[in-house]
C-alpha positions in Angstrom: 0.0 0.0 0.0 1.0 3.4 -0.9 0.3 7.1 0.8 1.7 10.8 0.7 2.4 12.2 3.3 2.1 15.8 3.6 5.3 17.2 5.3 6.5 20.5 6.4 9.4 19.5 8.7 7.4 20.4 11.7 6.7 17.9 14.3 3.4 16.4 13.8 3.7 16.4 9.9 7.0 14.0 11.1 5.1 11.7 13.6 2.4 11.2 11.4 4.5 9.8 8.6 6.6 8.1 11.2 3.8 6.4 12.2 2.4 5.1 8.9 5.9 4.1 8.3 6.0 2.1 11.3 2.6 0.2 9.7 4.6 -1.0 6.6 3.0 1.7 4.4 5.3 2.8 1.3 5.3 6.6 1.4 6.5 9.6 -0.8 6.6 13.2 1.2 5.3 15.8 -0.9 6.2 19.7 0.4 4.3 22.5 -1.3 6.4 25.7 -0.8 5.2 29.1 0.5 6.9 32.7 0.9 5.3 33.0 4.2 6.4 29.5 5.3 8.3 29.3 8.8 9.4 26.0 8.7 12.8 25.7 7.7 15.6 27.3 9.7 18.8 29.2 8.9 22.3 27.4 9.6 25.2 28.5 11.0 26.5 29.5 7.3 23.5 31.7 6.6 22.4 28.9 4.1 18.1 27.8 4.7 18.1 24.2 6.0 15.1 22.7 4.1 13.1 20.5 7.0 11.2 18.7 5.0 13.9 17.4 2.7 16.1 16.7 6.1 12.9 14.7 7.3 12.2 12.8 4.4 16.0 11.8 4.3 15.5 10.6 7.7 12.6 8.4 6.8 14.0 7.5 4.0 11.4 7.9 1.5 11.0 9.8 -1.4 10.1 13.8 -1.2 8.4 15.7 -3.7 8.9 19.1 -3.5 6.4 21.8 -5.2 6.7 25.7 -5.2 3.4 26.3 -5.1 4.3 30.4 -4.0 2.5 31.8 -7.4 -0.6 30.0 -6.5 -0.5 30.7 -2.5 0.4 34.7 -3.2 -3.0 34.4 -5.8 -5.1 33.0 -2.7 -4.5 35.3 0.0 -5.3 38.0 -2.5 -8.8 37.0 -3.0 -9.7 33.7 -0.7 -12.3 32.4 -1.2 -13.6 30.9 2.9 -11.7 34.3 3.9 -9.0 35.0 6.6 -8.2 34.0 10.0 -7.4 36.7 12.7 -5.6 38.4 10.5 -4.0 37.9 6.9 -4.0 33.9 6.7 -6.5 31.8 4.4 -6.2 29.1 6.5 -9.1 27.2 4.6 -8.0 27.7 0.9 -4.6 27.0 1.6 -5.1 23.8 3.0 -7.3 22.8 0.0 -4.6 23.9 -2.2 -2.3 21.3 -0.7 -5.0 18.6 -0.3 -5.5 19.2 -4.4 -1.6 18.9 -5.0 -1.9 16.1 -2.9 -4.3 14.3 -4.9 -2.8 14.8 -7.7 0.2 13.7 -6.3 -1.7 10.6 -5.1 -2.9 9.7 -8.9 0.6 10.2 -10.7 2.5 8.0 -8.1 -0.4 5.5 -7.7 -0.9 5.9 -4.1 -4.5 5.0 -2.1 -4.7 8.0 0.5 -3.0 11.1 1.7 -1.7 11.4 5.4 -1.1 14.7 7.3 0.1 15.8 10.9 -3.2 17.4 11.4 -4.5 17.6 14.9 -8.6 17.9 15.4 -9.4 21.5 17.4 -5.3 22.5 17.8 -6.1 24.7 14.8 -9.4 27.4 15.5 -9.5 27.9 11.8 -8.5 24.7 9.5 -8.8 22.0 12.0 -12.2 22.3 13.8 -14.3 19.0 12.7 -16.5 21.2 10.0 -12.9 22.6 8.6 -11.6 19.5 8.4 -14.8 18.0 6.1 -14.9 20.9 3.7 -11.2 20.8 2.8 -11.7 17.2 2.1 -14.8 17.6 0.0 -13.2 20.3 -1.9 -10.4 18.9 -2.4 -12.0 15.6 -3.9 -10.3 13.9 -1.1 -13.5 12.9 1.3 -12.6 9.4 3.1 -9.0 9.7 1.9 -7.1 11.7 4.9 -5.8 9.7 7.1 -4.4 12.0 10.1 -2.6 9.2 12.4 -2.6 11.3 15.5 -6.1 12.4 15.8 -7.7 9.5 13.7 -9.4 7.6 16.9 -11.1 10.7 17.7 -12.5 10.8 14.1 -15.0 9.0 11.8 -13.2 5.8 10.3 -11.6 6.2 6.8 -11.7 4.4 3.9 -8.1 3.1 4.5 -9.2 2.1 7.9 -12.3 0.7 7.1 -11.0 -1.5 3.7 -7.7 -2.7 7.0 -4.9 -1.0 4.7 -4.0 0.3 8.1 -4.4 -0.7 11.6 -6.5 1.8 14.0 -5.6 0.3 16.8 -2.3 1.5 15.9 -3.5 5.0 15.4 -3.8 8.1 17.7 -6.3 10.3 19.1 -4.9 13.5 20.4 -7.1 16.6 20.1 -6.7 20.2 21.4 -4.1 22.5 21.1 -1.6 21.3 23.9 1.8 19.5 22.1 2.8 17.4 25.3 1.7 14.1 24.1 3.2 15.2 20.9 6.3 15.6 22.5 6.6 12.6 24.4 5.9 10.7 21.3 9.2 12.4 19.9 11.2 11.7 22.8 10.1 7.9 22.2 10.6 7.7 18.7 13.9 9.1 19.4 12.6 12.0 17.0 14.9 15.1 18.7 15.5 17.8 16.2 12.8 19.7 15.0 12.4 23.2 14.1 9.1 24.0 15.9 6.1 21.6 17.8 3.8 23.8 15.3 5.4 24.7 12.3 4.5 28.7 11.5 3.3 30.9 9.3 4.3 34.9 8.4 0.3 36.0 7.9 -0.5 34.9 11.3 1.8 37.3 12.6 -0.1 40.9 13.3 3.1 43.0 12.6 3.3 41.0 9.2 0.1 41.4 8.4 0.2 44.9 8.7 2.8 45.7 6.5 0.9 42.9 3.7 -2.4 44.5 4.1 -0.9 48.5 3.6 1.0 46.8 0.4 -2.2 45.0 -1.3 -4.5 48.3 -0.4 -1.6 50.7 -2.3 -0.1 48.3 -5.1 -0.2 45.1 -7.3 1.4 42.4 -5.0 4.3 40.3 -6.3 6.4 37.7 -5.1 9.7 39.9 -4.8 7.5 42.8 -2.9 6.7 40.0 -0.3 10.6 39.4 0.6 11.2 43.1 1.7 8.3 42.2 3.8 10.1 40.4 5.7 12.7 42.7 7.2 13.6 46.1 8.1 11.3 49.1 8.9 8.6 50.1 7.1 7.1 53.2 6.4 4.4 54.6 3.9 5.8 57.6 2.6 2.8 58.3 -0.1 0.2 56.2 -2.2 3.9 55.7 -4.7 6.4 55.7 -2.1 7.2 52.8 0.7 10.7 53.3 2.6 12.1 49.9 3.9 15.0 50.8 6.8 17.3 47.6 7.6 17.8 46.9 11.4 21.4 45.3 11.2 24.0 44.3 9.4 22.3 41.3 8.0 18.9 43.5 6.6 21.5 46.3 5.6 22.8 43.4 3.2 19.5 41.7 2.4 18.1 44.9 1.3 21.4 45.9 -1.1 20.1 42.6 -2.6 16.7 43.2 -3.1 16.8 46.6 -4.2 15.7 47.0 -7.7 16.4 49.3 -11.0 13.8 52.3 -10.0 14.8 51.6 -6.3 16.5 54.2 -4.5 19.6 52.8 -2.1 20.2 54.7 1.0 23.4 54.7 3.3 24.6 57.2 5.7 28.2 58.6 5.0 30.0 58.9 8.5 28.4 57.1 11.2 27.1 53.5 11.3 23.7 52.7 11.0 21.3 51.4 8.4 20.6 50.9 4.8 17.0 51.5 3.5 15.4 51.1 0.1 12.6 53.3 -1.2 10.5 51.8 -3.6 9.1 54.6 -5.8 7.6 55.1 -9.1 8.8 58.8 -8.7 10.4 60.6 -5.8 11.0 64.7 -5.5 14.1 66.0 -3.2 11.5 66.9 -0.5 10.7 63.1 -0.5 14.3 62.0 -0.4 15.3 64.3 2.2 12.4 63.1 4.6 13.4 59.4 3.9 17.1 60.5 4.6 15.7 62.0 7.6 14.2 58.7 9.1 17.3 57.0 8.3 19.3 59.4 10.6 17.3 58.6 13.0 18.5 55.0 13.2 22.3 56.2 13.1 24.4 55.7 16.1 25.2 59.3 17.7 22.9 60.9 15.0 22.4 64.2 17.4 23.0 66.4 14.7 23.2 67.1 11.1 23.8 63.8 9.4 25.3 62.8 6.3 23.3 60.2 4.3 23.8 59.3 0.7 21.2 58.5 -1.9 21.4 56.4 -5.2 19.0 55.7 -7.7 21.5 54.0 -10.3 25.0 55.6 -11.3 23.7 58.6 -13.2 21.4 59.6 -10.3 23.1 60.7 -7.0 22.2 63.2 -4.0 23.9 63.5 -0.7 21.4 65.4 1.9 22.8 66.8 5.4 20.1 66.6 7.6 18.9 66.3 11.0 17.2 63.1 12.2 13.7 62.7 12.5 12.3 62.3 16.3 10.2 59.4 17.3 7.1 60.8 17.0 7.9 62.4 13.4 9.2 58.9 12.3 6.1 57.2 13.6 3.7 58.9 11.5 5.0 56.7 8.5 5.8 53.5 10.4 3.7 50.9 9.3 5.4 48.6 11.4 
């Protein structure tokens, strides 16, 4: 018998397909990618450790992994079953990865899909009804198997036709991870990023800055990575002013700066770069940003040097004096 298992690299996405496993069921991992993923972690070299592909490894089973980004960034622009508390489609996003994962399911032959779902840890995708109507949209109904709730749910068909034992099975509910965790401590299961895995548009700060970009602009994928770090601040309707808060976001946003971009960097004391994304920017506009960005300059008490590049052909240096808290704040988005 064959399954995929839906994996993140969290720890219930790995116990569930440990589990199955354990029952002598042939799996392939399948991983759908998303911007606002938390999942993975960074190493020691900088580098993104991939969890999913690490966990797979460990199983030993196949993994198929999907960048489904295009598709999730299209969702949260219009969902259909709406948000959560605040920017996350909980609901369509979890019927976009049941639909990759039946079509996963009919490519590599397998009977059922498996996932580290947990009934009533989730308010928004894993209440009972949730549950159900991802299923039925998906064209998935009686072919989830979630191994540690699934004695606190209906039978499935894989239980019901004894592809798998459910005496074997779980049935945790609730949103408490101990029994999760003393499940990983008996498997021998010890390094995992996170009990819960995580996502960006559950995070209010986040959210924020994604709503104030969807209500002023056309969203894209590379306008969702300068989401990520820095400062923000609306400037106008045109103009958004991304300020780095270290070293690392100074270099991230030298990276992500685009052709129509202008790159900020003050001249004599240390402190950050910042990016304003423009269609069009006057000196007035310019000086204010460089303004904000004295304000995050170590000893900035007085007039400040900061230097201003659109491209090679287009550079101003402004002496100015750095914005107080209060002026700063009436652009911060967050």
């Amino acid at each position: 018998m064959k399954a995929i298992a839906l994996v993140s690299g969290g720890l219930d996405s790995t116990l569930a397909a440990r589990i199955i496993k354990d029952l002598a069921v042939d799996l392939i991992a399948l991983n759908t990618r998303s911007p606002f993923c938390l999942c993975n972690r960074k190493k020691e070299d900088g580098s993104c450790s991939h969890e999913a592909a690490r966990v797979s490894g460990e199983l030993g089973v196949q993994l198929i992994a999907l960048n489904t980004s295009f598709e999730f960034l299209e969702i949260v622009k219009k969902p259909k079953h709406g948000y959560g508390s605040h920017m996350n489609p909980c609901l369509d996003c979890r019927i976009l990865l049941f639909k990759k994962a039946k079509e996963a399911m009919q490519k590599e032959g397998a009977s059922f899909v498996i996932t580290g779902e947990v009934l009533g840890q989730r308010p928004m995708s894993q209440r009972l009804a949730a549950m159900r109507l991802i299923e039925q949209e998906a064209g998935l109904e009686g072919l989830v198997v979630r191994p540690l709730s699934a004695r606190a749910l209906e039978p499935t068909i894989p239980e019901k036709q004894g592809w798998i034992d459910r005496a074997k099975l779980l049935a945790i509910c609730g949103r408490g991870r101990k029994e999760q965790i003393a499940l990983a401590n008996e498997l021998g299961i010890n390094d995992y990023p996170c009990p819960s895995g995580g996502c960006l548009l559950t995070d209010p700060g986040f959210s924020k800055r994604l709503k104030d970009l969807m209500q002023y602009g056309e969203v894209n994928l590379a306008d969702i990575q300068l989401l990520k770090i820095g400062r923000h601040f609306r400037m106008s309707k045109i103009t958004k002013l991304i300020v780095g808060r270290n070293e690392s976001e100074n270099n991230r946003l030298a990276s992500l700066k685009e052709e129509n971009d202008f790159f900020f960097q003050p001249l004599e004391l240390a402190g950050p770069s910042a990016v304003l994304r423009a269609k069009s920017a006057d000196n007035s506009t310019l000086e204010l940003c460089s303004r904000i960005v004295a304000r995050y300059c170590d000893g900035a008490n007085g007039q400040t040097k900061i230097f201003c590049r659109q491209n090679p052909l287009q550079e101003y240096q402004f002496i100015v004096s750095p914005n107080t808290e209060e002026e700063a704040a009436a652009f911060r988005i967050n």
